[in-house]
C-alpha positions as CSV (number, residue, x, y, z in Angstrom):
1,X,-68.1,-21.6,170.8
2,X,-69.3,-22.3,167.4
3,X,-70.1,-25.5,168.1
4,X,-72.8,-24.3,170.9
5,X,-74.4,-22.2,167.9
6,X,-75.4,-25.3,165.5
7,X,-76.1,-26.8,168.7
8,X,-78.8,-24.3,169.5
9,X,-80.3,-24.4,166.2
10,X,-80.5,-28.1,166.1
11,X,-82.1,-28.2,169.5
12,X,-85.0,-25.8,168.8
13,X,-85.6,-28.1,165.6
14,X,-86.1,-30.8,167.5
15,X,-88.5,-28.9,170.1
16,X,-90.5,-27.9,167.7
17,X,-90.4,-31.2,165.7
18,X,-91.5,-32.5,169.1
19,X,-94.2,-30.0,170.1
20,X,-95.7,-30.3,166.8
21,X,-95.7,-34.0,166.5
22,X,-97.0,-34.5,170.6
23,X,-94.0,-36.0,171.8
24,X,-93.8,-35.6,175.9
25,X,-90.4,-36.9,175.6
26,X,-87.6,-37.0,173.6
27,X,-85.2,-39.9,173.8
28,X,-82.9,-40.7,170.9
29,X,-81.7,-37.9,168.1
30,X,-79.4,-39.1,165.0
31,X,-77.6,-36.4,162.6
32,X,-75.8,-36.5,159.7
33,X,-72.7,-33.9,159.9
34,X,-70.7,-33.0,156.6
35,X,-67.3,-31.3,156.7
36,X,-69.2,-27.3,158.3
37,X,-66.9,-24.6,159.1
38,X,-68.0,-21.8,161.3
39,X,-66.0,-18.9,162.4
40,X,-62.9,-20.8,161.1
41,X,-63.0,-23.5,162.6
42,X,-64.7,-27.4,162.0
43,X,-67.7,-28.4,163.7
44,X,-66.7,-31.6,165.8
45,X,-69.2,-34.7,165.9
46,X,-68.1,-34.9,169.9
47,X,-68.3,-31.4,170.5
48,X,-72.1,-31.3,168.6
49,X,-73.0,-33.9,170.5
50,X,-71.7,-32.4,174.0
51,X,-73.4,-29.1,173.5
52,X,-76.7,-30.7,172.1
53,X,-77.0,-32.4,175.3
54,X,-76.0,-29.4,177.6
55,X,-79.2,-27.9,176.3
56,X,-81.3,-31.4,175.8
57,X,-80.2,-34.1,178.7
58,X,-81.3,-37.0,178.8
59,X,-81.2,-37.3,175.3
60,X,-79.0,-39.8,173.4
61,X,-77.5,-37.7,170.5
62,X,-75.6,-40.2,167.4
63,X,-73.8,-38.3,164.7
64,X,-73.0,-40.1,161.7
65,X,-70.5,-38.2,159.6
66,X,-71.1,-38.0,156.3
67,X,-69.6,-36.3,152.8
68,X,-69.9,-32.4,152.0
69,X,-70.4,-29.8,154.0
70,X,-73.9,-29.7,155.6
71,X,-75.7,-31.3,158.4
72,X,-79.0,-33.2,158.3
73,X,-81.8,-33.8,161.0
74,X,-81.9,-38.0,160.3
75,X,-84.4,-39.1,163.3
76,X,-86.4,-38.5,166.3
77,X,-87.2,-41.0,168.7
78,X,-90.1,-40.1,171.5
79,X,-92.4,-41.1,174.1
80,X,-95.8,-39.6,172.7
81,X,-98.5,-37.3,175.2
């Protein structure tokens, strides 16, 4: 379950990253993910990546994982308006 909350934040980032910067649609989104701990437990790369796409299909989600213990919005790939 704490996976799905990152998830969520992540995907209204990239909404908005997308409203704001007229793309129609999104088609490739790569994250950095450090060591995060939510409710107790480690945030997964697959498991991210699974609940980022249960709320953006179609969208081809890499996670690169990298030292220290936050995330980072790398790249988004779009088809403009």
């Amino acid at each position: 379950m704490h996976d799905i909350h990152l998830a969520n934040q992540i995907a209204k980032i990239i909404q908005n990253y997308a409203q704001k910067n007229g793309l129609r649609q999104i088609k490739k989104v790569s994250l950095e993910l450090g060591s995060i701990i939510e409710h107790g437990q480690a945030i997964e790369s697959e498991n991210l990546k699974y609940n980022i796409n249960l709320l953006l299909p179609k969208v081809e989600i890499e996670v690169k994982s990298i030292k220290g213990d936050e995330w980072k919005l790398v790249s988004i790939e779009g088809e403009p308006m």
